[in-house]
C-alpha atoms as one frame of an Amber mdcrd trajectory, in Angstrom:
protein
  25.732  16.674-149.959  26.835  12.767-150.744  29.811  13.418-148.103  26.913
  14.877-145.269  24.781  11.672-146.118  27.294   9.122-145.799  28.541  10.593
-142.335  25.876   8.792-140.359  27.001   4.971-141.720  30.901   5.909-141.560
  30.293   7.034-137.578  28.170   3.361-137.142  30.822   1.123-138.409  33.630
   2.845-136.268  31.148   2.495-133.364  30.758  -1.354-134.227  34.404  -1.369
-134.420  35.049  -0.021-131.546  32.722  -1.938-129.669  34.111  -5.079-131.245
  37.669  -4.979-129.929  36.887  -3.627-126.972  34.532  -6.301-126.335  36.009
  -8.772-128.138  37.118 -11.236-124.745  32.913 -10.983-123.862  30.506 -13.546
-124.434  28.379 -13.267-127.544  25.485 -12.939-125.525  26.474  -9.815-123.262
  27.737  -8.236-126.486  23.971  -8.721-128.184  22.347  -7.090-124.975  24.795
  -3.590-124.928  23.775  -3.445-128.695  20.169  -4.218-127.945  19.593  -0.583
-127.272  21.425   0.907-130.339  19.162  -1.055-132.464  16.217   0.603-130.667
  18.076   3.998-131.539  18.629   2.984-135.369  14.723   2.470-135.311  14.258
   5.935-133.936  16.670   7.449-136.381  14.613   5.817-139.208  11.357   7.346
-137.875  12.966  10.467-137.945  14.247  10.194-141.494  10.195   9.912-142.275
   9.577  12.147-144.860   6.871  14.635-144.518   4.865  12.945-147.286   5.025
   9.547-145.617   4.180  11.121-142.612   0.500  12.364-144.098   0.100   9.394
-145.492   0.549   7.123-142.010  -1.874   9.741-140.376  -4.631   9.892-142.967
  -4.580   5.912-142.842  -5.005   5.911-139.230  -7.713   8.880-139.333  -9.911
   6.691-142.151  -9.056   3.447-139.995 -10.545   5.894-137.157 -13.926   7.201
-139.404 -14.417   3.536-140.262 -14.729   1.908-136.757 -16.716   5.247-135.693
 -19.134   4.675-138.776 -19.658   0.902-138.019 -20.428   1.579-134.329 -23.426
   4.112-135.533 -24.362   1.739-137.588 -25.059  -0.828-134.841 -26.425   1.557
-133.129 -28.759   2.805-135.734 -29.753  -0.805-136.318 -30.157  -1.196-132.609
 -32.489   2.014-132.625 -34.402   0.669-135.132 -35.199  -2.656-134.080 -36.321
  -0.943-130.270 -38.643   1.958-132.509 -40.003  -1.285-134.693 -40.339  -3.567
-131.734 -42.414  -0.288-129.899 -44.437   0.514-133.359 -45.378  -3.717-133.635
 -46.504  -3.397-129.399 -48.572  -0.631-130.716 -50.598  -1.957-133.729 -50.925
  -5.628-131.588 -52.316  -3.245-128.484 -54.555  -1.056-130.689 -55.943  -4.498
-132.550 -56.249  -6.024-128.837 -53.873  -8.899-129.529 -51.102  -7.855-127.761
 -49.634 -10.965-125.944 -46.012  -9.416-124.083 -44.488 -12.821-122.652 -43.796
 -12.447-119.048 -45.199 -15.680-117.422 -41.795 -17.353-117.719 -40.062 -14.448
-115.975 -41.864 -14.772-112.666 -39.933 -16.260-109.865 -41.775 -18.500-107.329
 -42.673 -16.114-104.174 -41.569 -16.998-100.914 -45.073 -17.020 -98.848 -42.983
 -15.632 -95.770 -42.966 -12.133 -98.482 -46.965 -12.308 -98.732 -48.228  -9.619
 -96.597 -51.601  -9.823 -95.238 -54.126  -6.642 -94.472 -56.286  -7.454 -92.073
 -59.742  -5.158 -91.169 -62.656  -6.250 -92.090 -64.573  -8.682 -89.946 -66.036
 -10.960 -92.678 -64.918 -12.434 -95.932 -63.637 -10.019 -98.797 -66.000  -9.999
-101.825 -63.946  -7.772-104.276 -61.659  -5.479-105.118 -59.631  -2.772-107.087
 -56.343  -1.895-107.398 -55.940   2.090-108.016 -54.603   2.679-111.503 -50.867
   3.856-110.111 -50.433   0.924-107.915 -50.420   2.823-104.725 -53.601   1.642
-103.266 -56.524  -0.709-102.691 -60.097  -0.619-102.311 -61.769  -3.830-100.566
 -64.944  -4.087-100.156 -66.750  -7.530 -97.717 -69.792  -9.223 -96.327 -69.469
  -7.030 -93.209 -71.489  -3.922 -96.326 -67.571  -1.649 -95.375 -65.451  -0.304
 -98.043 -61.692   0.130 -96.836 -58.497   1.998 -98.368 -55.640   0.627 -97.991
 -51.709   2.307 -98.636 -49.621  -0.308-100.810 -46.589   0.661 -99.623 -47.138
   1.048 -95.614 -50.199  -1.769 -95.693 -52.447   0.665 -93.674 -55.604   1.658
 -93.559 -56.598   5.480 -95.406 -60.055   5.453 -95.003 -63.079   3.065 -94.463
 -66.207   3.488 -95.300 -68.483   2.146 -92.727 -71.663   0.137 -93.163 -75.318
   2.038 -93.262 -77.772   1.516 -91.255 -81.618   0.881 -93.026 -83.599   2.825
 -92.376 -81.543   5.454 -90.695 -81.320   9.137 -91.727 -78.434  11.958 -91.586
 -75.605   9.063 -91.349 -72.983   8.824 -93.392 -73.936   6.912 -96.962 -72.326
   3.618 -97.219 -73.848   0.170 -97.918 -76.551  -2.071 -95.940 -75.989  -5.016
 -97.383 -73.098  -7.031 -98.754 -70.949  -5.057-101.195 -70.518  -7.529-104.403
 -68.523  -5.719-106.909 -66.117  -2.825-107.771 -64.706  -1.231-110.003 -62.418
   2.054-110.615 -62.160   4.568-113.484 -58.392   4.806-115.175 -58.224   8.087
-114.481 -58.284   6.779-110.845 -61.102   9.685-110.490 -64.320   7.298-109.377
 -64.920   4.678-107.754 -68.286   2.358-107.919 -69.476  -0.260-105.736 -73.038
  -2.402-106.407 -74.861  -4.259-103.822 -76.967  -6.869-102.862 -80.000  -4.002
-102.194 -80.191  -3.004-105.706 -77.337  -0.120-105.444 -74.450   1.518-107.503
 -72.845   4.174-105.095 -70.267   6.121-107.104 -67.170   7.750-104.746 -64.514
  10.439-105.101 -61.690   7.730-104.884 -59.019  10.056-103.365 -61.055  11.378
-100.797 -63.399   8.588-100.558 -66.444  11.138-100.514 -70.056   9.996-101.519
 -70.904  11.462-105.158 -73.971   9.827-106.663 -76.496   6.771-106.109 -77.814
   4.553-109.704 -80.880   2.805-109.208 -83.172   1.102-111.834 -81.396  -2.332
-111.394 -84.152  -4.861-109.913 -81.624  -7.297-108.012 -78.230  -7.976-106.700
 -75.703  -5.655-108.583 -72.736  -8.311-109.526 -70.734  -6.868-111.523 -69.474
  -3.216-112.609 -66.232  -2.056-115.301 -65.482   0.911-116.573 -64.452   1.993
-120.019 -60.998   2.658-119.588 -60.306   6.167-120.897 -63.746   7.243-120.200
 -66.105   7.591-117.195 -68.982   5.127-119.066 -69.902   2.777-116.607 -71.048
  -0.909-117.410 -73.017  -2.922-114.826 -74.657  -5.797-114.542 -77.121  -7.723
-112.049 -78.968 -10.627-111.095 -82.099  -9.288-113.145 -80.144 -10.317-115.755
 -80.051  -7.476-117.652 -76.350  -4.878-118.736 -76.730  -1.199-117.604 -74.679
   1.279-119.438 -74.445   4.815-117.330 -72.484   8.455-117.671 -70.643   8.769
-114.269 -69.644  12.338-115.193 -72.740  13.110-115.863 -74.777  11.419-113.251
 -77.065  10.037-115.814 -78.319   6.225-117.132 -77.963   5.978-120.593 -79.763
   1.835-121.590 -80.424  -1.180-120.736 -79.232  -4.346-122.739 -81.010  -7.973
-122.015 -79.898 -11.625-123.206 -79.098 -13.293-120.482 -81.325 -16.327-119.499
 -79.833 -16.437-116.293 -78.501 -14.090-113.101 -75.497 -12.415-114.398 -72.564
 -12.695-112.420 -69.514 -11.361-113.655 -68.216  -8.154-116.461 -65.622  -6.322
-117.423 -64.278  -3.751-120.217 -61.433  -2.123-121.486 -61.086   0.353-123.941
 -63.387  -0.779-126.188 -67.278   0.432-126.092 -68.106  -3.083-125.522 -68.187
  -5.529-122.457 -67.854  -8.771-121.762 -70.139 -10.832-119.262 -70.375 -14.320
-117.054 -73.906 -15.769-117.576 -73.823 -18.166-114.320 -75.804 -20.923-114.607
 -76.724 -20.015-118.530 -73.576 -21.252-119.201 -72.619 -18.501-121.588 -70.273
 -15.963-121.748 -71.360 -12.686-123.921 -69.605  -9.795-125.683 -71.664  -6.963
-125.691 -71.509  -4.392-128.672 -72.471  -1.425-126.932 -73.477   0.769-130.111
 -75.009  -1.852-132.106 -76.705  -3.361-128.843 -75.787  -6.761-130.337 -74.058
  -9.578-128.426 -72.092 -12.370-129.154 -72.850 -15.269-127.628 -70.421 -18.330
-126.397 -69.873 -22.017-125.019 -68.373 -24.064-123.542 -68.096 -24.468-119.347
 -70.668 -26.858-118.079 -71.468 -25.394-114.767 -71.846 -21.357-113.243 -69.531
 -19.142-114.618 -68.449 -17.073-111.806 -66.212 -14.791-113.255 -64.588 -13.586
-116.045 -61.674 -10.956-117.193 -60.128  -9.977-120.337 -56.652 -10.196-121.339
 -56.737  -8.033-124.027 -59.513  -6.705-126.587 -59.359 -10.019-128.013 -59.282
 -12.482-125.657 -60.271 -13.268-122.118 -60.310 -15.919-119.396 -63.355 -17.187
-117.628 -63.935 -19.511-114.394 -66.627 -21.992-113.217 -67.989 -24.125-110.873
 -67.275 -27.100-112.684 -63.639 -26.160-111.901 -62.644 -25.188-115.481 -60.798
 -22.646-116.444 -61.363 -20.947-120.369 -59.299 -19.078-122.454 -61.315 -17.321
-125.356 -60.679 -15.351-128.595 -63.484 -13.280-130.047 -63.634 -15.036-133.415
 -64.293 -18.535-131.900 -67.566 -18.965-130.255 -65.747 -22.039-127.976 -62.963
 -22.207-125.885 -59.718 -21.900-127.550 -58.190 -23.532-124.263 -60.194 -25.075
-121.555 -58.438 -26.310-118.185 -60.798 -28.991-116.643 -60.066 -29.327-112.383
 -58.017 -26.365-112.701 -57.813 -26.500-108.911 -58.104 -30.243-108.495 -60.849
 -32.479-106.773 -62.334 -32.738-103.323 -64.718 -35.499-101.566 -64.218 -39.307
-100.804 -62.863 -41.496-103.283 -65.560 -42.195-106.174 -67.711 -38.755-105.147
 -64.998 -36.332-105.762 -66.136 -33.184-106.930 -63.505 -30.467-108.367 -62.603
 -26.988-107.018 -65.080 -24.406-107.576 -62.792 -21.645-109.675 -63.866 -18.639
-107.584 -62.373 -15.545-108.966 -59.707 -15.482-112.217 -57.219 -12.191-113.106
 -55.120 -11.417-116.108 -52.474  -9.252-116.439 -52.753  -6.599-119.092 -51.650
  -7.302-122.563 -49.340 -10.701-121.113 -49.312 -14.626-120.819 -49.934 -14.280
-117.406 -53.090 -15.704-115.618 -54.243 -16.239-112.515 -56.719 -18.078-110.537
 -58.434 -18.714-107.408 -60.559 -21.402-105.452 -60.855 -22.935-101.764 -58.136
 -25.719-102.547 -56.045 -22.798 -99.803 -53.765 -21.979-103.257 -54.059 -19.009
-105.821 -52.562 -20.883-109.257 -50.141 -18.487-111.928 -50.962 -19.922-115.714
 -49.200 -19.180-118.689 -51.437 -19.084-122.433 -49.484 -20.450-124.457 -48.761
 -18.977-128.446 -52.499 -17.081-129.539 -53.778 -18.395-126.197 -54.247 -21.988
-127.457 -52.829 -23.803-124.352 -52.683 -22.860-120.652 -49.655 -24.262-118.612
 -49.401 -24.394-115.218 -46.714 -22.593-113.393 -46.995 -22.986-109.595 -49.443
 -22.857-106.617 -48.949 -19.994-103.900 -50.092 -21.239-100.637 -53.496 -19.098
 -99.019 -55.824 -20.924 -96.629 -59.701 -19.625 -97.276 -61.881 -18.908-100.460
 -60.213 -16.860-103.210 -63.100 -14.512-103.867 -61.003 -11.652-106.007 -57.750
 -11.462-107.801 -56.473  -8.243-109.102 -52.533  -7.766-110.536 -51.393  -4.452
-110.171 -50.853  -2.398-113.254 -47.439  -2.635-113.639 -47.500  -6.504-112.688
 -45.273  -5.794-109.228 -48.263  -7.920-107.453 -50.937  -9.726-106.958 -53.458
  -8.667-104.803 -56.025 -11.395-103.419 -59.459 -10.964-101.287 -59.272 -14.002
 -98.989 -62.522 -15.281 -96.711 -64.237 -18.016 -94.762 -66.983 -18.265 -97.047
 -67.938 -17.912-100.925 -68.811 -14.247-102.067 -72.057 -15.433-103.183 -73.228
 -17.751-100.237 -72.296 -19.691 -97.025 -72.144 -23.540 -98.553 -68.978 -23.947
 -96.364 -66.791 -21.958 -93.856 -63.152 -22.313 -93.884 -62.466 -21.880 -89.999
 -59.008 -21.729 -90.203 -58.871 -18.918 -92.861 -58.080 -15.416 -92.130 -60.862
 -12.380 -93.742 -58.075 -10.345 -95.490 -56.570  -8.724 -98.130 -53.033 -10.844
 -99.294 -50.485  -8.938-101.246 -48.153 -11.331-103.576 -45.002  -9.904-104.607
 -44.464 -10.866-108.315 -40.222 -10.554-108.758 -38.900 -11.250-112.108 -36.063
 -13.093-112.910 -33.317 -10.919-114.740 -33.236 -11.101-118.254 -30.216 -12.526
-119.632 -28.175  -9.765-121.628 -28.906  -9.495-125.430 -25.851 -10.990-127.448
 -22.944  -8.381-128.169 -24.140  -6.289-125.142
């Protein structure tokens, strides 16, 4: 067996030999390249005199080596998993307790105003409207006492609902007299639109059919919200007084009073409580719906005109002094307040600002908007807890802003546009257009997470 092993050296040195002498008038270097390759062959014969143990052992290490790098890639991944699920449980508990504040003000790019598409129908100024809970249509309502149903997407018209004539009987129902408010229910199953003649006439939003008629209010209807999640209807009116009613059912269910003044603005979420614009009280009030208590605030120093909240928390209001509020529920003032939010108008020493006209929020975000006659809508961002309110940039529309409304998903911002106020005829804008102005809102991509 010693004679067998030492074959393999005794045939290497004769090859060396060999290749020596018969190589021996070649340069070094040409020598060192023909026995490049047997070196490459001794390295082969040397994995081939691996034993079988050694051979386990080199594939187990690679296998564990294998296990490892497989175990710390679940283990990023689990970690990744976990901070999505905790990030999703935290959105939760913020949205349940109404202070859920997603940032996505910053993310909005500036829109190009050749992208703004206009709707054009009605033959006075838009007073309101409602965006349909999946983003695929709107509901405007105008001076001119028609409703019209517009298609997102295509921009046309799916149904109008023309105005009534007093007095008349066997036409279609519709309005007489300018249509003030709307709202729609999140099930996207009703809509409601109040009047300047007293009325709430609830619809079959899809097909736009006639369902019921409130009464009991004793003026103007001005505002109208619906619970989301339910089909309890809020209104309010220039009687002053907060109407609570069962659309479902067709029924009223009470009356709340407080306001010293004609109400002109509400809204509600999911909550059974709503919020309201006192005018010329100069109070905005939260209304606890079971307790039929209210909570009672201050702090613009002209009409408040209209109001929305953000989330169940906090909301923004606007006046005619040309402020603009941001307010939490535990604070009975402003936690922000924007004075000539939309700048001033008049000669030199008599300048008066912007009325703030209509004011919009996107769900749950940082993200404000507002309206006036200055021909701009402004985009806001609330700053940390809603404590500040920046200003991001001014999209050019000629006429009074009466109605903002972002879409659900925040894709756009839909604005009513006319040559007057909603409420009255103190000016006319001649130059403006009566429409309905979809704003695409595109967001800047995010920049990818580190180690992505």
């Amino acid at each position: 067996s010693s004679r067998s092993g030492s074959t393999p050296s005794i045939l290497k040195r004769r090859r060396r030999d060999q290749f020596s002498g018969t190589f021996g008038r070649e340069s070094s270097e040409e020598a060192e390249s023909y026995l490049a390759p047997r070196r490459t062959e001794e390295e082969e014969e040397e994995e081939l005199e691996e034993t079988a143990q050694e051979k386990k052992l080199r594939l187990a290490k690679v296998y564990l080596e294998q296990l490892r790098q497989q175990e710390e890639e679940k283990a990023e991944a689990r970690e990744f998993e976990e901070d999505q699920v905790a990030g999703r449980l935290k959105e939760d508990v913020l949205e349940q307790r109404g202070r859920l504040q997603k940032s996505v003000a910053k993310e909005i790019q500036v829109p190009d105003p050749a992208d703004i598409r206009i709707l054009r129908g009605h033959q006075l100024s838009i007073t309101c409207l409602v965006v349909t809970p999946d983003d695929l249509a709107i509901f405007s309502a105008a001076k001119d006492c028609t409703i019209i149903k517009w298609s997102v997407e295509s921009g046309r018209k799916l149904h109008v609902i023309p105005r009534a004539k007093k007095g008349a009987e066997g036409q279609p129902p519709g309005h007489s007299t300018h249509v003030l408010c709307m709202a729609i229910s999140s099930d996207g199953k009703y809509l409601a639109s109040g009047d300047r003649s007293k009325l709430i006439l609830i619809w079959e939003a899809q097909s736009c059919q006639h369902l019921y008629t409130f009464t009991g209010h004793r003026d103007a209807v001005s505002g109208l919200a619906f619970r989301r999640g339910t089909h309890q209807l809020y209104s309010t009116s220039h009687d002053r007084s907060v109407k609570v009613w069962n659309v479902a059912e067709n029924s009223y269910v009470e009356t709340l009073f407080g306001h010293q003044d004609a109400v002109a603005a509400l809204d509600a979420l999911s909550r059974e409580c709503c919020v309201t614009a006192g005018a010329r009280d100069g109070t905005v009030r939260v209304w606890k719906i079971p307790e039929e208590s209210q909570l009672v605030f201050y702090g613009h120093q002209g009409s408040i005109d209209s109001i929305q909240l953000i989330n169940e928390e906090h909301m923004v209001s606007g006046a005619d002094d040309g402020s603009v509020a941001l307010w939490g529920l535990s604070k009975k003032r402003p936690l922000a307040l924007q004075r000539e939010a939309h700048g001033l108008r008049g000669e030199p020493g008599l300048e008066q600002p912007f009325w703030v006209s209509a004011v919009a929020a996107l769900l749950n975000t940082d993200l404000v908007a507002t309206g006036s006659h200055n021909n701009s809508v402004r985009l806001w961002q609330c700053g940390e807890g809603f404590r500040q309110l920046d200003l991001l940039y001014d999209i050019p529309l000629v006429g009074f802003i009466n109605s903002l409304k972002f879409s659900s998903a925040g894709d756009f911002l839909v604005a009513g546009v006319g040559q007057e106020h909603r409420l009255g005829r103190w000016w006319r804008i001649k130059e403006a257009r009566n429409s309905v102005c979809i704003i695409p809102l595109r967001r800047a991509p995010r920049p990818p997470a580190a180690g992505s």
